[in-house]
Structures are given as structure tokens and as C-alpha cells.
N, C-alpha and C positions, 0 to 999 in steps of 0.2 A: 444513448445507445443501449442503456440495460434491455430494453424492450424489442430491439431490433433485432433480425432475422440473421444478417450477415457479421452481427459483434454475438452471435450464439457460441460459446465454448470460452471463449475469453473472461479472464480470469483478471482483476485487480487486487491488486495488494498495496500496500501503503506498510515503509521502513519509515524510520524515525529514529536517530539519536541523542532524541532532547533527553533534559533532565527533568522536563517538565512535563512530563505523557501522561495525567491524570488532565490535565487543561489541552493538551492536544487533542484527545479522545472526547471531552466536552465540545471543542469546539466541531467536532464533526457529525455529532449531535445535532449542535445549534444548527448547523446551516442546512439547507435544503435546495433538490433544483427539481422543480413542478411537482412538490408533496412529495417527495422521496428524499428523506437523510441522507446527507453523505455517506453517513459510516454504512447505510445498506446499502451501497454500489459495489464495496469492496469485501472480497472473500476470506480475505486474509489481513488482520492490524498487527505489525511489529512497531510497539511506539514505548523504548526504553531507553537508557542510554547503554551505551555499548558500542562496535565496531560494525559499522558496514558489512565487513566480509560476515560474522556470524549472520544479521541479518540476512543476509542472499543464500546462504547456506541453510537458514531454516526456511527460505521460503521456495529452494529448490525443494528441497526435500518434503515439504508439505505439499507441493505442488505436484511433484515429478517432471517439471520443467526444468529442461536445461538451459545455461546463461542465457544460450544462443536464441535462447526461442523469449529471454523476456527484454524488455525496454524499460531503462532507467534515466531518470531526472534527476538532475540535484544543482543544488543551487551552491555545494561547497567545491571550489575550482581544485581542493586536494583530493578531491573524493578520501578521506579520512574515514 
């Protein structure tokens, strides 16, 4: 969708609370879909440990998106 017409304005970000965000941030290096990194799909990388809610809060603020307008994933069923 990077390249598409109708995904124009959209914005990805990628949160992360590991303790481990030097080998996160490699691993999105490593991996690729048709010659483009991962890590250049997204606009924005928060990859430290820390609280969910500061991440969403710096990525509102970096963004000027409010909640409303972003979609979240996670695989922790506390959101913690």
C-alpha cells in the first residue's frame, strides 16, 4: 500500500515495550516486502520499554492524530 493512491496520507507507526529494541529495530531492517524494509513503511518507531499510554501520547503528538483517528494491535490481552 506504500505506493498506492487511496493509502496516500496514512501514516504508520510502530509502539513497542520490549526491553529488547536494539534487536527489534534490527529485525525490521532485516526483513523486507518486494525491496523495501520494513522499518521504511513506517513514519514513526517507539521501540523502548515503557507504558503504552506514553507511547500513544508521543505518537499523538508527533502525529497530531487523535486516538480516534488511529488503529491499534496488540497481542498483550491487559493492554499494559
Amino acid at each position: 500500500f506504500h505506493n498506492q493512491d487511496e493509502w496516500a496520507g496514512t501514516k504508520l507507526a510502530i509502539a513497542s515495550r520490549t526491553n529488547k529494541g536494539h534487536w527489534a529495530k534490527q529485525l525490521l531492517t532485516d526483513f523486507d516486502i518486494e525491496g523495501i524494509q520494513l522499518a521504511d513503511l513506517f513514519h514513526l518507531t517507539h521501540i523502548y520499554q515503557g507504558s503504552k499510554k506514553v507511547h500513544f501520547a508521543k505518537l499523538r503528538e508527533e502525529t497530531g492524530f487523535s486516538y480516534q483517528e488511529m488503529v491499534f494491535f496488540d497481542d498483550d490481552i491487559n493492554l499494559n
